[in-house]
Backbone as a printed PyTorch tensor [residue, N CA C, xyz], in Angstrom:
tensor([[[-104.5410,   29.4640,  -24.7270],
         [-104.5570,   28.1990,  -24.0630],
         [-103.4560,   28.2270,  -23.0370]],

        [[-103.9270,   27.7840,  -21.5720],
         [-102.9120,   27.4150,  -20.3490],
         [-102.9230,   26.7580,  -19.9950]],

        [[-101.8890,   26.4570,  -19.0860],
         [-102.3970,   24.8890,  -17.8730],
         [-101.9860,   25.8520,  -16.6020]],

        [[-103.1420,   25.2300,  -15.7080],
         [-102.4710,   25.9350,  -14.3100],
         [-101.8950,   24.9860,  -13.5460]],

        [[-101.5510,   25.4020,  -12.4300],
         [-101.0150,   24.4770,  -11.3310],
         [-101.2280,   23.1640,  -10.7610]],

        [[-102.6180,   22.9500,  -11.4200],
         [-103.3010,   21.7600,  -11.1620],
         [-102.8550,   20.7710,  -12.4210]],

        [[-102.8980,   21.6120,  -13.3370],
         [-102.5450,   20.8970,  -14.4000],
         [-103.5520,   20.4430,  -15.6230]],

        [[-104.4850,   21.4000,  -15.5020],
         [-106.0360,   22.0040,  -15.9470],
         [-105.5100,   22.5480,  -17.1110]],

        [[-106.0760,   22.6570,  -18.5670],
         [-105.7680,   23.3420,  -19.8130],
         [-106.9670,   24.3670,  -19.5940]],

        [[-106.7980,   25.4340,  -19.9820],
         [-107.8850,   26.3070,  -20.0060],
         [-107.8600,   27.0200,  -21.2840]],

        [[-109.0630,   27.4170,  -22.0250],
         [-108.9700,   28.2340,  -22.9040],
         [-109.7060,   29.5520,  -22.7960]],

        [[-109.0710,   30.6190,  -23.1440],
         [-109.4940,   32.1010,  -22.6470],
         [-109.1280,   33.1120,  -23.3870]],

        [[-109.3230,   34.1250,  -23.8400],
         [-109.1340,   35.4500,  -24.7750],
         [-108.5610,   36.0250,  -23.8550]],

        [[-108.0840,   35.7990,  -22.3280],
         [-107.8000,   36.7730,  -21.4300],
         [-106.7210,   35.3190,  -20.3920]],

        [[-105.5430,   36.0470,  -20.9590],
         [-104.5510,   35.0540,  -19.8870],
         [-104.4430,   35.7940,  -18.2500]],

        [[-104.4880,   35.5640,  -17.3570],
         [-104.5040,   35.7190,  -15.8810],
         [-103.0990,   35.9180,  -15.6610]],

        [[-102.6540,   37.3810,  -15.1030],
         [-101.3260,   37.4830,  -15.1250],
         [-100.0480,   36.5210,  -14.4730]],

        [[-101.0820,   35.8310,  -13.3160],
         [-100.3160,   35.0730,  -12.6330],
         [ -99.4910,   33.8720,  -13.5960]],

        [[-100.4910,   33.3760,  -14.7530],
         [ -99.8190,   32.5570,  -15.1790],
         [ -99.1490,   32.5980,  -16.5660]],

        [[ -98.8470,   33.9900,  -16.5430],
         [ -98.0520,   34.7840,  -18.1710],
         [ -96.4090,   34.2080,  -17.8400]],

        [[ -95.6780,   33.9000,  -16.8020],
         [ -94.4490,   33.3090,  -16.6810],
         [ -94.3830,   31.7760,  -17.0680]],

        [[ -95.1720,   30.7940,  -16.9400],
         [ -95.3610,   29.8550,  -17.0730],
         [ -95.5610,   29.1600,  -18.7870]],

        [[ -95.5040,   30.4470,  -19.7470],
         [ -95.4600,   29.9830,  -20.8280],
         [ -97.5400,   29.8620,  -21.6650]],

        [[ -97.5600,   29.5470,  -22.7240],
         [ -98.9020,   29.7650,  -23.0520],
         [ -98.8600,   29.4490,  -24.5860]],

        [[-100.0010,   28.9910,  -25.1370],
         [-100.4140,   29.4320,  -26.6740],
         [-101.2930,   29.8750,  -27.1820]],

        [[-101.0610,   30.6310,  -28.3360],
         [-101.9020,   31.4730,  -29.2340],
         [-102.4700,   30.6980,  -30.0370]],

        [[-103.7970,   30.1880,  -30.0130],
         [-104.6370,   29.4260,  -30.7780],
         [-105.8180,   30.3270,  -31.6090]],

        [[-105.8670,   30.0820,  -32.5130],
         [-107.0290,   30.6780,  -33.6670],
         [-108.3080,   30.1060,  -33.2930]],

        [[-109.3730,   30.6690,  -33.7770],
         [-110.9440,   30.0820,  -33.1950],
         [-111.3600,   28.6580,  -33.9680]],

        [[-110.7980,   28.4890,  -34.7360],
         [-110.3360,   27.0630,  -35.2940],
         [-109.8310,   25.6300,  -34.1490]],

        [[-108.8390,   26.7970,  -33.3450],
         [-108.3190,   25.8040,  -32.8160],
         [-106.7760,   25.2070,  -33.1560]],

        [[-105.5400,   26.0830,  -34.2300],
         [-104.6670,   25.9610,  -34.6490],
         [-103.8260,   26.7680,  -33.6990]],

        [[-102.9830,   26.0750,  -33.4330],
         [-101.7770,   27.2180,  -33.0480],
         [-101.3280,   27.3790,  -33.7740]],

        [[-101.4190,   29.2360,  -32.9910],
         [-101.0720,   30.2540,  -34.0780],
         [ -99.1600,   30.4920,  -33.6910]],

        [[ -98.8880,   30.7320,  -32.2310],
         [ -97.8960,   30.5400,  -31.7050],
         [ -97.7410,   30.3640,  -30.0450]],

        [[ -96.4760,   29.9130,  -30.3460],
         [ -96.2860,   29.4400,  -28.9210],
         [ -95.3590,   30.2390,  -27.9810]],

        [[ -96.0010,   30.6080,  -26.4420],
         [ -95.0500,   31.5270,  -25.6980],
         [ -94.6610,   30.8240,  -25.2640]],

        [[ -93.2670,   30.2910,  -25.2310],
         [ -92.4090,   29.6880,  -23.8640],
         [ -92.2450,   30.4140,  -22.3920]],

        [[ -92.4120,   29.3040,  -21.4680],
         [ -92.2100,   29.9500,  -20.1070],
         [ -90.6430,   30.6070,  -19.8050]],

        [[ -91.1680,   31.6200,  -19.0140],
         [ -90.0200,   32.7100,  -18.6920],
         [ -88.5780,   31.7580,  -18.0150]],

        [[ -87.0460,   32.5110,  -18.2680],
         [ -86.5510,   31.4690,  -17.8680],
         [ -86.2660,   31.8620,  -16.5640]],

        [[ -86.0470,   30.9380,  -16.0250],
         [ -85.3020,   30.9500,  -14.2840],
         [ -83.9590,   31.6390,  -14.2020]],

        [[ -83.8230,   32.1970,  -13.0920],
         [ -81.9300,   32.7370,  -13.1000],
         [ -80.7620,   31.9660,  -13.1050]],

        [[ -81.1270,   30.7630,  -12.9630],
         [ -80.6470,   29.9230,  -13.1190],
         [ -80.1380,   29.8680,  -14.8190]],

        [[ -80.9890,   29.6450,  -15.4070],
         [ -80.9580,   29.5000,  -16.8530],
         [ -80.2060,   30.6040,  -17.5640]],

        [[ -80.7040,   32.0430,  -16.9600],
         [ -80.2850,   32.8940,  -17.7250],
         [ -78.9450,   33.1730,  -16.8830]],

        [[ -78.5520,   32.8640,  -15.5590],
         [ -76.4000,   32.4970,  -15.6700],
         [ -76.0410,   31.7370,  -16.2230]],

        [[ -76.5850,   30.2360,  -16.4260],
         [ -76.0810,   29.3480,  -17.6420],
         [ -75.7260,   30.0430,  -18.9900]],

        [[ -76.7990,   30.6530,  -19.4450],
         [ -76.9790,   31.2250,  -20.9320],
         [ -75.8690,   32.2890,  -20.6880]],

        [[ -75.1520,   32.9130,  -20.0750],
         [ -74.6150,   34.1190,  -19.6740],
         [ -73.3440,   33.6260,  -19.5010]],

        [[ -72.8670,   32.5440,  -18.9620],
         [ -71.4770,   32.1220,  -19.2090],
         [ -71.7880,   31.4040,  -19.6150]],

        [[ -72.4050,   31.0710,  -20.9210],
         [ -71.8660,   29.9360,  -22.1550],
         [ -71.7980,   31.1360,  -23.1500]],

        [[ -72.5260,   32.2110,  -23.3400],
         [ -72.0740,   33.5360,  -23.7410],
         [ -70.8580,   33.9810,  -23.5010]],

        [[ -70.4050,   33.9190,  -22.5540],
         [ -69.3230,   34.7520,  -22.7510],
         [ -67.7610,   33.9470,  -22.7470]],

        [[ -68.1320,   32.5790,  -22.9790],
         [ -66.9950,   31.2440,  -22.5400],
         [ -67.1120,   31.2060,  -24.3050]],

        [[ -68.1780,   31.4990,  -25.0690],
         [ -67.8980,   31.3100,  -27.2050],
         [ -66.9590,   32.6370,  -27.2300]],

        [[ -67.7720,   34.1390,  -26.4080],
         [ -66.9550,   35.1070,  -26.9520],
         [ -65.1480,   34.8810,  -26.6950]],

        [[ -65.1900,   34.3840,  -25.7240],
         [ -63.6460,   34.0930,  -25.0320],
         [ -63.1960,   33.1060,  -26.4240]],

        [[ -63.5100,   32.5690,  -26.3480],
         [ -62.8640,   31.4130,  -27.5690],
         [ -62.7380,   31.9570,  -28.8860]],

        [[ -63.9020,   32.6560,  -29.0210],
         [ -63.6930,   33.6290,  -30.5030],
         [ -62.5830,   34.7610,  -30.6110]],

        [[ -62.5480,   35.5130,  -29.1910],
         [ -61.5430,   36.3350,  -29.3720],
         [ -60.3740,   35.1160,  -29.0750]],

        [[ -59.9180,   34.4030,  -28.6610],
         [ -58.6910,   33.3480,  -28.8070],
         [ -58.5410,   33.4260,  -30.1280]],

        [[ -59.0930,   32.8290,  -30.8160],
         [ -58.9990,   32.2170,  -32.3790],
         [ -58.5300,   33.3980,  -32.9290]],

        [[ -59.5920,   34.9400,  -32.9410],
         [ -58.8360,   35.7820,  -34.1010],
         [ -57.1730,   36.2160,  -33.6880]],

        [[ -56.8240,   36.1550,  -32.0660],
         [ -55.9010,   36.1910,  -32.4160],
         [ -54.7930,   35.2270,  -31.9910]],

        [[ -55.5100,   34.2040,  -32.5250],
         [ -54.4110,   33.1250,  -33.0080],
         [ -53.8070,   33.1620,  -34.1520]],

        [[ -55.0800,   34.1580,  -35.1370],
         [ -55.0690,   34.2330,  -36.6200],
         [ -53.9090,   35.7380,  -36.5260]]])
């Protein structure tokens, strides 16, 4: 299951590469999700995630040797 750009849900055995960044789910022929892909993150996100990474390690190495 997708949504495209329009904002259309589609269901398909075959995701369209264009929209494999955008996130997706794995539904059973039931109709259950089975799981869910989150959309890819932006670079944005992943420098956020990257100095809040390394701003805990900084603080962790503080602490042990505070200890």
């Amino acid at each position: 299951r997708w949504v495209d750009e329009k904002g259309e849900v589609h269901y398909s055995d075959q995701l369209p590469p264009q929209y494999a960044p955008a996130g997706h789910d794995i539904i059973t022929t039931e109709g259950v999700t089975k799981q869910k892909i989150p959309a890819a993150k932006t670079k944005e996100q992943i420098a956020a995630e990257a100095a809040e990474n390394a701003a805990k390690e900084n603080e962790e190495k503080k602490q042990k040797e505070i200890k």
